[in-house]
N, C-alpha and C positions, 0 to 999 in steps of 0.2 A: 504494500500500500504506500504511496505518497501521499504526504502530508505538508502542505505549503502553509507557512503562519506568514501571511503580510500582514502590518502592522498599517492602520491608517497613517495619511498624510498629513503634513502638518497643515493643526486648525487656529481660527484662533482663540483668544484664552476668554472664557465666561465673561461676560456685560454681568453688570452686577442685577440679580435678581434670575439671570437667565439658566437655563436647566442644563447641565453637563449634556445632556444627551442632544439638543439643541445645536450645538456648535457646530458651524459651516468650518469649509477648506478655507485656508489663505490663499491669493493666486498661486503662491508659490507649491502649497499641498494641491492644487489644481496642477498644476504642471509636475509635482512628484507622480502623481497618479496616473497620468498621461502617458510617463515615461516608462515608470514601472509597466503598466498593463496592454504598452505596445511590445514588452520583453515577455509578459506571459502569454501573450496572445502568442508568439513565437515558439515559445514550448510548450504551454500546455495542451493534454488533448483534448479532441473533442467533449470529454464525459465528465470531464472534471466536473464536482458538484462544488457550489461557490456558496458558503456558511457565511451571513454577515452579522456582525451587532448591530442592535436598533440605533445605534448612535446614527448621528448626520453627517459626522465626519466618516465614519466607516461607511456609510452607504454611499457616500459621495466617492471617496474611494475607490469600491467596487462598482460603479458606474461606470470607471472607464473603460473597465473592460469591453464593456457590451456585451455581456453573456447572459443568462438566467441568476438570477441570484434569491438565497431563503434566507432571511431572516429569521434567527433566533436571541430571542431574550436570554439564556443560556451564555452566551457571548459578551453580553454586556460588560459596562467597565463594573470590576471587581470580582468577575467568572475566577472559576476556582480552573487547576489544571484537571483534576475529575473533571466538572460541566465541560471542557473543552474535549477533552479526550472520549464522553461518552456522545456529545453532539454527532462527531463525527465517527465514531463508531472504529477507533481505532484497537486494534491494526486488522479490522475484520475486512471495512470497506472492500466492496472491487473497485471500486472507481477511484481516482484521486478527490483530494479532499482540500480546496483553498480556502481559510478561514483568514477574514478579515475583521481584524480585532485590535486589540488595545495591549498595553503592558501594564500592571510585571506581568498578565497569565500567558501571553505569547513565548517572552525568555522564560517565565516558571515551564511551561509543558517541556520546548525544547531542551534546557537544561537538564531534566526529569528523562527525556525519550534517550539523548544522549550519555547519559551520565549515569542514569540511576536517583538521582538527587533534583530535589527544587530548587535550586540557586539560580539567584537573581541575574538572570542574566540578562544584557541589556540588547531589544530592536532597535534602530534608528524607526524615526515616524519615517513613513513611506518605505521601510527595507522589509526584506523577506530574509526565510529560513526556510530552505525545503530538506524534507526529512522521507528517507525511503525505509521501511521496511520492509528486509530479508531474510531469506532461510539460507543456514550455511551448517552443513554439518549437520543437525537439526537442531542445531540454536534461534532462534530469532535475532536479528541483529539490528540498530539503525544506524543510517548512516547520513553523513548530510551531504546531501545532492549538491547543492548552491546557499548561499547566503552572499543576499547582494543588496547594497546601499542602493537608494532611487537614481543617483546623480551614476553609478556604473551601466545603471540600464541600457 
């Protein structure tokens, strides 16, 4: 199974009274997003399922892809890596699995998939982590595919 944790692009910071989940892109998380999802448009496959947070920054995001996209409340900012890990159904999935979310649970999962452990590991806003799991030997293994900043896109 592939597992892609992109991490929204940068939004900008709460008006005072306004709801975290509310928050638009900056032009600039507009054109991270752009960049980013003309690179996943390039490798990902057709089947890929696209997991987003209800936030507006994430959805905005995942918009540039132009794919299908599901929102899950699951994903929201403060998802545990459990909600992320059973959202997408890892490592059962067939399909690959892009989830567009928020930190720490993006670096908590990856650190966890990789390592064993939840430590803090740090997304840029607008980077990914893709994570493949394998069978070798009959271990299950993960491995990471790419981990790429927006500006490498």
């Amino acid at each position: 199974m592939d597992l892609i944790l992109w991490r929204h692009a940068e939004a900008f910071d709460a008006r005072d009274g306004q709801d975290d989940l509310d928050r638009p892109l900056t032009p600039k998380g507009e054109r991270q997003a752009q960049r980013m999802a003309a690179w996943l448009n390039r490798h990902l496959p057709e089947s890929t399922k696209v997991l987003v947070s209800p936030a507006r920054r994430c959805r905005e995001t995942a918009a540039a892809l132009d794919r299908k996209t599901k929102t899950l409340p699951a994903l929201a900012p403060g998802a545990t890596v459990d909600a992320l890990l059973h959202a997408v159904r890892w490592p059962d999935a067939r399909e690959p699995v892009l989830v567009v979310g928020h930190q720490p649970a993006l670096g908590l999962a990856a650190a966890y998939l990789l390592s064993g452990q939840a430590q803090a590991w740090p997304v840029r806003k607008g980077g990914l982590c893709w994570l493949r799991a394998r069978e070798r030997d009959g271990q299950m293994q993960v491995v990471l595919h790419a981990a790429i900043a927006p500006e490498l896109a």
